[in-house]
N, C-alpha and C positions, 0 to 999 in steps of 0.2 A: 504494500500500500504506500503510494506514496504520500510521506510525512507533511511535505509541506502543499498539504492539499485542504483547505477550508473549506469546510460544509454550509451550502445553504439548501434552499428548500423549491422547490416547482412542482405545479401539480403533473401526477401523469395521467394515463388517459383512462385510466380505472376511475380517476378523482381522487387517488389516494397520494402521501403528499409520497414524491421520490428523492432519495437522498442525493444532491450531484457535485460529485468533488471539484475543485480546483485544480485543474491541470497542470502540471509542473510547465513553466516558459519554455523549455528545451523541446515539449512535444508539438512535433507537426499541425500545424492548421488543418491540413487534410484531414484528418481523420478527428471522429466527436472526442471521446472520452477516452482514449486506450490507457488511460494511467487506473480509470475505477470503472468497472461494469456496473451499467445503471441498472440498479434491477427492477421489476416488470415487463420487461423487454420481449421475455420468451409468453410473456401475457399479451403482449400486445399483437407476435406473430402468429398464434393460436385464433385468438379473434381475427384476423384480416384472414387466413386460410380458410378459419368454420366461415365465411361470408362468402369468399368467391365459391368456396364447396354448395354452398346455398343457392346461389345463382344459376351454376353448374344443372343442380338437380332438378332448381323450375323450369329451364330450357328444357332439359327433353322431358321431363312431365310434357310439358305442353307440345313437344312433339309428338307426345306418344298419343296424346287426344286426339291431336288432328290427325294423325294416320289411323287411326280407330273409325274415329268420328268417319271420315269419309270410306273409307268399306263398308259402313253399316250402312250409308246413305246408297252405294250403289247395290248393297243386298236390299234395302227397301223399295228401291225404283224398278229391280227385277222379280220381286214379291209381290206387287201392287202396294206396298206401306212406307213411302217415302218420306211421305210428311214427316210423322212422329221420330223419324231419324232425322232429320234436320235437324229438328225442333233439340231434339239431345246434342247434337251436334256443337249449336249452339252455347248451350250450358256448357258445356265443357270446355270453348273455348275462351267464354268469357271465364269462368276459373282459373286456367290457365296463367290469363291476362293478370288477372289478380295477384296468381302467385309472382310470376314474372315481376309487376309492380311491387311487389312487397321486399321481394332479395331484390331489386334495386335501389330501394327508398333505404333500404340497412346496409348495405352496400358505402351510400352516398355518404349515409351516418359517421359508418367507419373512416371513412376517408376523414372528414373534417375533423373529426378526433385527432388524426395521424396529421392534420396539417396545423392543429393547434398545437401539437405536442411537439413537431418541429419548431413552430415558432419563439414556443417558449424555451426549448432548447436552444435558438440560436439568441436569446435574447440571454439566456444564463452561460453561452459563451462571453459576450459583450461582458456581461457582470465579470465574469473572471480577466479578463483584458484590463477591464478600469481597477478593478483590485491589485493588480499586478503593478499597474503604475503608482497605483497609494504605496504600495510596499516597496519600488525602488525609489520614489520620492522620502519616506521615510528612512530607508537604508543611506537614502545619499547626505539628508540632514545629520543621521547621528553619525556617521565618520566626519562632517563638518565640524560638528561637535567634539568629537576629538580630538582632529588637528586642533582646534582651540585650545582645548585643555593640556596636549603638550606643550603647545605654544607659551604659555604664562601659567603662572601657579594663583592658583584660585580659590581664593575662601569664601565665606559664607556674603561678608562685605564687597568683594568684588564683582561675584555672581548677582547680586543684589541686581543693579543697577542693568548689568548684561539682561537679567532675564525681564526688567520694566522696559528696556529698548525692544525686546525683542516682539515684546506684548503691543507696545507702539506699534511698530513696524507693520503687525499683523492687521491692525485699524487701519494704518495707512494705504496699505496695497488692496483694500476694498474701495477705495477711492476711484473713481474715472478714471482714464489714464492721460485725458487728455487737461485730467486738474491737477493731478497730482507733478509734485515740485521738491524734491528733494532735497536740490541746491539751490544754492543761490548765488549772489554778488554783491558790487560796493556800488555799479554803477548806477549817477545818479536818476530822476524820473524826475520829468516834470510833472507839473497836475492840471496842465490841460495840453490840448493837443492828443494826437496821436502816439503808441509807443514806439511805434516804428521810429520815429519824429524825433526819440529825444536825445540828450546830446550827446558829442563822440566820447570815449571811443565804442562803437558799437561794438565790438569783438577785440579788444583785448588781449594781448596774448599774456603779459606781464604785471603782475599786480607790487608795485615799489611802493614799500611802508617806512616814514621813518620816525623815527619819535625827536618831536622837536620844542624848543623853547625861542624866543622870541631875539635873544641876542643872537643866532646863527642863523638868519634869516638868508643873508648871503649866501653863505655856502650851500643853503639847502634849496635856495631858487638855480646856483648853477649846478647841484646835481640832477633835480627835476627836468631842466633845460637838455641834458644833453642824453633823457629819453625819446623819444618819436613819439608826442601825442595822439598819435591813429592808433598804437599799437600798446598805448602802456594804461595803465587805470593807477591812480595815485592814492594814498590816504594818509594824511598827516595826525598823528597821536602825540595832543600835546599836553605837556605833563606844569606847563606852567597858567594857565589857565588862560592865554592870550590864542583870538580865533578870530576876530574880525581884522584885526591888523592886517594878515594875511591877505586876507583877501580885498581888500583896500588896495593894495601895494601889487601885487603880483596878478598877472589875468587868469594865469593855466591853474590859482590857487580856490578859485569860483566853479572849476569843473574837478576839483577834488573832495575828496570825503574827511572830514575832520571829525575827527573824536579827542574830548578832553576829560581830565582827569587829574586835579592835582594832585602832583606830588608824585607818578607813576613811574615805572620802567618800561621800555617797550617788551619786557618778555611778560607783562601785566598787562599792558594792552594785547599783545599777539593770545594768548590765552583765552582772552575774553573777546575778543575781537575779530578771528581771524581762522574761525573751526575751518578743519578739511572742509565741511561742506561748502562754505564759503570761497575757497581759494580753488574749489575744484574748476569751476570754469577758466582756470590760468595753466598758463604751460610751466609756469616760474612764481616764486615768488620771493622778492629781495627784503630782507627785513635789516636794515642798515642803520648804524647811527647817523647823528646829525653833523657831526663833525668829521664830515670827511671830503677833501678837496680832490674833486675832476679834473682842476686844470693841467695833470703834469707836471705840478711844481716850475711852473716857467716855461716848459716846453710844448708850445704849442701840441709838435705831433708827437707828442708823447699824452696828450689828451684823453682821459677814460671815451669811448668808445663803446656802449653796451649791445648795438647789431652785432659789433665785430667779437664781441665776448660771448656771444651768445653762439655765435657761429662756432667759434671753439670748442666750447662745453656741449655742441651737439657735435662734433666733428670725435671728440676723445671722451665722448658717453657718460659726462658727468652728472650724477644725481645732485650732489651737495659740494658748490664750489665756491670762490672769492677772488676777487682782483690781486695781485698782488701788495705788497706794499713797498712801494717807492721811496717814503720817507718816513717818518713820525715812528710812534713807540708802537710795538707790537709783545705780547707776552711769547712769542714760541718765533725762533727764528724760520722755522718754516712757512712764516706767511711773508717773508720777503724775499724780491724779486731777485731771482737766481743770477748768478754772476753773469753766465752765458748770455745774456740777452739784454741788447739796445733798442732804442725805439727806432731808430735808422737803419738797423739788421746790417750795420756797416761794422770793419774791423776800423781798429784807431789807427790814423794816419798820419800817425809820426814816426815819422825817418830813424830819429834819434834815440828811438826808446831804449834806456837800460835793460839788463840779463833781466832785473826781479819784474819789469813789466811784461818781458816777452816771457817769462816763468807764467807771471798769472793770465798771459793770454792762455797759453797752454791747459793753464789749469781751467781756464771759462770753457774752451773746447772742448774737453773730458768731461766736463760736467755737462754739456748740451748733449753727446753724446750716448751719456748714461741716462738722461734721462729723456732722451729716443725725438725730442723735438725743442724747440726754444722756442713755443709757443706758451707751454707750462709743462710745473713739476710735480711729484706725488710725492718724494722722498725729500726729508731738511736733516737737524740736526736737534738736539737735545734740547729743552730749557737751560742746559749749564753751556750751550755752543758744541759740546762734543759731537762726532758724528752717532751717528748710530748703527751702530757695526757691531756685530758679536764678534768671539773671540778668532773666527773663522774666518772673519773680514767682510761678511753675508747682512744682508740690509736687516734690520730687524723691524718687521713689519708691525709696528704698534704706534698707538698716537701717543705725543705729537710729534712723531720721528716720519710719521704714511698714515693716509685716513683719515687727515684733519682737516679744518676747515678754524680759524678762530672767530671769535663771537662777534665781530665788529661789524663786518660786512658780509655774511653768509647770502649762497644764494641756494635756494632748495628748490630742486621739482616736484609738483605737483605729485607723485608717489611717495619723496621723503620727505615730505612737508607734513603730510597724514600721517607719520611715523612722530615723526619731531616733536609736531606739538603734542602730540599726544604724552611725552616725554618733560615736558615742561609742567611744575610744580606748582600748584595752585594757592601754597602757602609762602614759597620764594620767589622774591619780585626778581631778585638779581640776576638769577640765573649762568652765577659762575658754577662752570664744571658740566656745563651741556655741552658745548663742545669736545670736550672730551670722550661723549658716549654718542657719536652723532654717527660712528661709522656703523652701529648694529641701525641707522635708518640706511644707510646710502646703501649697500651688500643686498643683492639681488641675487638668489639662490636657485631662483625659479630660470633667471635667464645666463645660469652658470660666470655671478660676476659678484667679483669679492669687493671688498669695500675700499681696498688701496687702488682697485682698479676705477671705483666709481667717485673718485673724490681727489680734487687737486686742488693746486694755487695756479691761476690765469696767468703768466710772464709779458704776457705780450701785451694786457691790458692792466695798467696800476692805477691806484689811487694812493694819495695820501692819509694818514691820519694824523689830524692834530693833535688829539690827544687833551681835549679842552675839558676839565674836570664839570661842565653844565650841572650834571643832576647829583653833583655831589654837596652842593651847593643850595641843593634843594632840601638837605637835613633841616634836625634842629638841635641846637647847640645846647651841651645839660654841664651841671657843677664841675665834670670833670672830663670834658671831651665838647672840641669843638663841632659845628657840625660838619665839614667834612670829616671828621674822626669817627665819627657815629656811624656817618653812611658805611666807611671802609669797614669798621667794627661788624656790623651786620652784612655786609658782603662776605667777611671772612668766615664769619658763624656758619651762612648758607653753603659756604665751599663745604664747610664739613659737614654740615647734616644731608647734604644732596650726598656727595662720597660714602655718608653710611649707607643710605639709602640703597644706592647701586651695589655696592659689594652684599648689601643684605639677597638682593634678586639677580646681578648679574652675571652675566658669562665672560668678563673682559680677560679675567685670570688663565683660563684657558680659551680663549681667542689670541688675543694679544699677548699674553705675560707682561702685562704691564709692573712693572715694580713703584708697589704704593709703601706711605708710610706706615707707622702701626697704625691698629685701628682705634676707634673710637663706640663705646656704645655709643646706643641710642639716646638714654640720658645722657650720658657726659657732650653727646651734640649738642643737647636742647640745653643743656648747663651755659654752654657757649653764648645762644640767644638771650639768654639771661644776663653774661656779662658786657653787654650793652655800653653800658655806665661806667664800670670798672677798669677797663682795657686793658686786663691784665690778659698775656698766654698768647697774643697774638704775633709775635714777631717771627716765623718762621716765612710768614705773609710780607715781611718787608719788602720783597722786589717786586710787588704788585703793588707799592705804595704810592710811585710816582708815574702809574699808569693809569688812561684813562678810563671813567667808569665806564659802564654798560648801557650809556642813556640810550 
């Protein structure tokens, strides 16, 4: 018997109900049932045989009348008594008739039994078809359900929420399909007119965020400026509570989206502002501080460029990249601009150069070469300048050595923007030490690409960073810390309890081997938040002191 056969019910043609199993999917559409023999069957061919047998026996009855019948009529006609044999004649042939009528009308009977009992058998095959597909629709949900559950470690607190989404979800996909709207955007809508009608850019490829305050208005009108308004959607998140100035002063700052918030971070706005579902209609999305200069430092063509950067990061399949840096302070030497590469793509033309300058040409050659173009690079060197070389002389594929990106100027694609944020802590505005876990976003396993392969620094296209301490500024000053001392204080704290965090769930130990410090509980983190006030325990943080924050 086959096991995975479910019973239901149809009448058979007795009226009694028949049991009809579920055909295993591997058996043949040809043939009904062969996986279970439907019984009454051998009931049903008993009846159809006793009927045509019936049929059978009133035809020659009634032949046998009429050959009677008519010999007796031609012995009456040679008797002189014809009549009265007619007359018998008759009667029997009307009899006859009768029988004849009756095994036809049982006959007809049986038939329509045998044609309702096919019907409902081809209607209890259908049942088992749509059953078959509830059962592979469910089979295919619960191994979804498990990749899940390997995927992330899941309590009772996290499943929570998973299973109220899911419960949404299920409301929502009974919706129209032509109402239903899962995503969204930032572009603006007028309130009258048509939508077609309202204003550019109508398709967007690029959505540029950057969190800004009202003193670096400049710099941030000429990074704005040197987007393609057909092609980019803006939104300013400003953390000083200044929004009409803006747009007074600047035109392109009227067809952008402004969100304020005092006193904010942009990894506080990006959070609240900026879900997958919202960025999904983008191919990118640049989440940048306010202090960062386009122009090249002086050099005209050496000028940020974002077609031509964009061109790159799809040319060398990057998920999560950055400009390089050209000048100003950076925490990981790996986000500036690699030796091998000028904005003229020209060697230096002097005649006269010393050994140690034809040395370091040499040495910018090996390095273009190693890292296969001097367009950009995926490999730098340590937070201390060392390289990163094991004892083998072998790259050692960990951030911020491969895989990094720094916090300043990140650019994500739309697949590891949905990873990222997601990533980002809804009690840390700061968001030091996201960078550092950004390569389990970029690593694409599905399309056999690891995460040093999806993640570099741009050479060919730099920007500056000034490095202008804006939203540290934005503290408040207490008995024994001034306020930028307080910001730094609570940026430090969040280094470490984001650090506990991750080593509490993640894989970077064995991904990377990254070499961390000792650890910290969970309290002795949140102990941290607590010394605020105190600014005792912090000085290991000193080379982050005279760098810029994270506005």
């Amino acid at each position: 018997m086959d096991t995975r056969a479910v019973p239901s019910a149809v009448e058979g043609v007795d009226d009694t109900a028949v049991a009809v199993g579920i055909p295993s999917k591997d058996t043949p559409r040809r043939t009904s049932f062969p996986a279970r023999r439907v019984s009454g069957s051998r009931t049903k061919q008993r009846h159809a045989l006793a009927a045509v047998l019936q049929v059978l026996f009133g035809v020659a009855l009634g032949a046998v009348v009429a050959i009677a019948s008519r010999h007796r009529v031609r012995a009456s006609v040679a008797g002189g008594s014809a009549e009265p044999s007619l007359e018998s004649a008759r009667r029997f042939d009307a009899s006859a008739s009768v029988a004849a009528a009756g095994a036809s009308s049982a006959f007809t009977a049986r038939q329509n039994d045998a044609s309702d009992s096919r019907a409902q058998l081809k209607a209890a095959r259908r049942t088992v078809a749509r059953l078959w597909d509830v059962v592979d629709a469910s089979r295919a949900e619960t191994a979804a359900a498990k990749a899940l559950a390997r995927r992330q470690k899941c309590d009772l607190e996290t499943l929570a929420p998973l299973c109220a989404s899911a419960r949404e979800d299920d409301q929502s996909y009974a919706l129209p399909a032509r109402v239903l709207a899962r995503t969204s955007d930032v572009r603006l809508r007028r309130l009258w007119g048509s939508p077609s009608d309202d204003p550019s850019p109508a398709s967007p490829t690029d959505l540029l965020t950057i969190t800004v305050g009202a003193k670096m208005m400049a710099r941030v009108d000429a990074a704005v400026r040197a987007f393609a308004p057909e092609s980019t959607q803006v939104v300013l998140f400003h953390y000083d509570g200044v929004v009409d100035a803006w747009n007074e002063r600047f035109e392109w700052s009227r067809r952008a989206a402004h969100v304020s918030a005092l006193k904010q971070s942009k990894w506080w706005f990006a959070k609240r502002f900026l879900h997958p579902d919202i960025v999904h209609p983008y191919d990118r999305v640049w989440v940048w501080d306010e202090d960062i200069d386009v122009s090249g430092a002086g050099d005209a063509k050496d000028a940020f460029d974002p077609e031509a950067y964009v061109e790159i990061v799809k040319r060398h399949g990057l998920e999560i990249s950055q400009p390089s840096l050209i000048a100003g302070g950076g925490a990981w030497p790996i986000t500036r601009r690699n030796g091998g590469w000028n904005a003229s793509g020209d060697e230096d033309e002097d005649e006269d150069e010393d050994e140690d300058e034809e040395n370091e040409r040499r040495r910018r050659r090996r390095r273009r070469k190693e890292n296969q173009t001097a367009e950009m690079h995926r490999f730098g060197k340590d937070w201390r300048g060392e390289p990163c070389l094991d004892a083998s002389g072998v790259a050692r594929l960990r951030p911020p050595c491969a895989a990094y990106v720094e916090i300043m100027v990140p650019v994500f694609s739309r697949r590891a923007w949905r990873c990222a944020w997601a990533m980002i802590q809804n009690d840390l505005t700061h968001g030091w030490g996201l960078d550092l876990t950004w390569h389990t976003c970029a690593a694409d396993p599905a399309n056999n690409k690891t995460a040093v392969e999806a993640m570099g620094v741009v050479d060919a296209q730099g920007v500056m960073h000034l490095g202008v301490p804006t939203l540290s500024e934005q503290g408040e000053a207490s008995a024994t810390a001034s306020a930028f001392q307080g910001v730094q204080r609570r940026r430090n704290a969040e280094w470490d309890l984001f650090n506990e965090r991750w080593r509490s769930g993640g894989d970077v130990e064995t991904e990377f081997e990254i070499e961390r410090e000792p650890r910290l509980s969970v309290l002795e983190a949140l102990a941290r938040l607590a010394e605020v006030a105190s600014g005792s325990g912090f000085g290991r943080f000193a080379r982050f002191d005279d760098d810029d924050d994270d506005a």
